[in-house]
C-alpha positions in Angstrom: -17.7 9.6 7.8 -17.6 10.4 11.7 -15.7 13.9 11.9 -13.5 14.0 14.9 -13.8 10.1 15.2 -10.9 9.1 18.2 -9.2 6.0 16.4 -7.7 3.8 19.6 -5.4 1.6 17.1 -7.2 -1.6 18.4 -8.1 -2.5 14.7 -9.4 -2.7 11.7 -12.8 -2.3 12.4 -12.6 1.4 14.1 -11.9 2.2 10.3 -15.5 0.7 9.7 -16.6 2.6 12.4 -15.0 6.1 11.4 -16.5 5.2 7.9 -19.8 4.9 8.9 -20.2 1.1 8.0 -22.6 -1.4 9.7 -20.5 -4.4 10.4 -22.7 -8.0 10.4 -21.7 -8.5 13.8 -19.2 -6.2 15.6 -18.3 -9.0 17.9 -17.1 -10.9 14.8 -13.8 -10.3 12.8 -15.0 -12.5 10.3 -14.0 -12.2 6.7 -17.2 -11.2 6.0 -16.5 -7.7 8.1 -13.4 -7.6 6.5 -15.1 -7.8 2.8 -17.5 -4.8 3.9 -14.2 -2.9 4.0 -12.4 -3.5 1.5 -15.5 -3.4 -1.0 -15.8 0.2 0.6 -12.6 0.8 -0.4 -12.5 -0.4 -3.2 -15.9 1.7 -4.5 -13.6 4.6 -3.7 -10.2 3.8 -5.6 -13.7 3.4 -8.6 -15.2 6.5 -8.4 -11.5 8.8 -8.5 -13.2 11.2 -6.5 -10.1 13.2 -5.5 -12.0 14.9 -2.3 -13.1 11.7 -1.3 -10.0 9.9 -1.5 -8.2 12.5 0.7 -10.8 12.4 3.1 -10.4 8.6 3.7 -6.6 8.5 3.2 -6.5 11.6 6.2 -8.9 8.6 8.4 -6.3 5.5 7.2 -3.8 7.9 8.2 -5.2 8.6 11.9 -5.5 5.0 12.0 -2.3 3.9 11.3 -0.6 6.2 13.8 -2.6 5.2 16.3 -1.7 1.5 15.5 1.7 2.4 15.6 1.5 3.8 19.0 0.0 0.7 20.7 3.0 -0.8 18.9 2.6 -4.5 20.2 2.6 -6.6 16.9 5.6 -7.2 14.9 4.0 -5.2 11.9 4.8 -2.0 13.6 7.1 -1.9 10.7 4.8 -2.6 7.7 2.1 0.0 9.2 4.7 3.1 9.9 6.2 2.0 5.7 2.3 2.4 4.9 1.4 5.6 6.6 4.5 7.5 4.9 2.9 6.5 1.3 2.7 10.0 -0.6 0.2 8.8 -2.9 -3.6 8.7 -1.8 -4.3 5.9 -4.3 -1.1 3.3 -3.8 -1.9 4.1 0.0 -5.7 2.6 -0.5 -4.3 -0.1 -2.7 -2.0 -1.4 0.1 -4.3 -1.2 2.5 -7.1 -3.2 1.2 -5.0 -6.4 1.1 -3.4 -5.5 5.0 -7.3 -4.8 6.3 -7.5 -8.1 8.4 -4.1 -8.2 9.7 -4.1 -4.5 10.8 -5.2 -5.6 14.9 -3.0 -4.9 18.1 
């Protein structure tokens, strides 16, 4: 992961950025990209690596207050309910499903 990474709160693929993942096209939101993600993700919730988890969870976490802050979609909501999830593991378990609509 990219320590000291500057999320913007554009969208979901400054996460794949921050995480270090080679997107297929980063001019393309595709599903594809979004699938890169999430598989990422879901590799993580796998391997119950404690450290790890915290370490993405502090990254979704950056994110989502970013996203917050540019604050011009209707799910401003949905993304401040997600960033005040106490558990690391829920927290990457909501977020997989909400990748492709997390966007400003």
């Amino acid at each position: 992961m990219k320590k000291g990474y500057r999320f913007k709160g554009w969208d979901w693929q400054e996460l794949a950025e921050a995480f270090e993942i080679d997107l297929i096209d980063l001019d393309d939101d595709s599903d594809e990209n979004v699938f890169l993600i999430t598989d990422f993700l879901f590799e993580v919730l796998n391997r119950r690596n404690e450290k790890e988890m915290k370490e993405i969870v502090k990254f979704t976490k950056r994110f989502l207050k970013q996203l917050i802050k540019q604050g011009h979609t209707y799910c401003g909501p949905l993304w401040k309910g997600l960033s005040e999830i106490k558990s690391d593991y829920v927290l990457i378990q909501m977020i997989i499903p909400l990748l492709a609509y997390m966007w400003d």
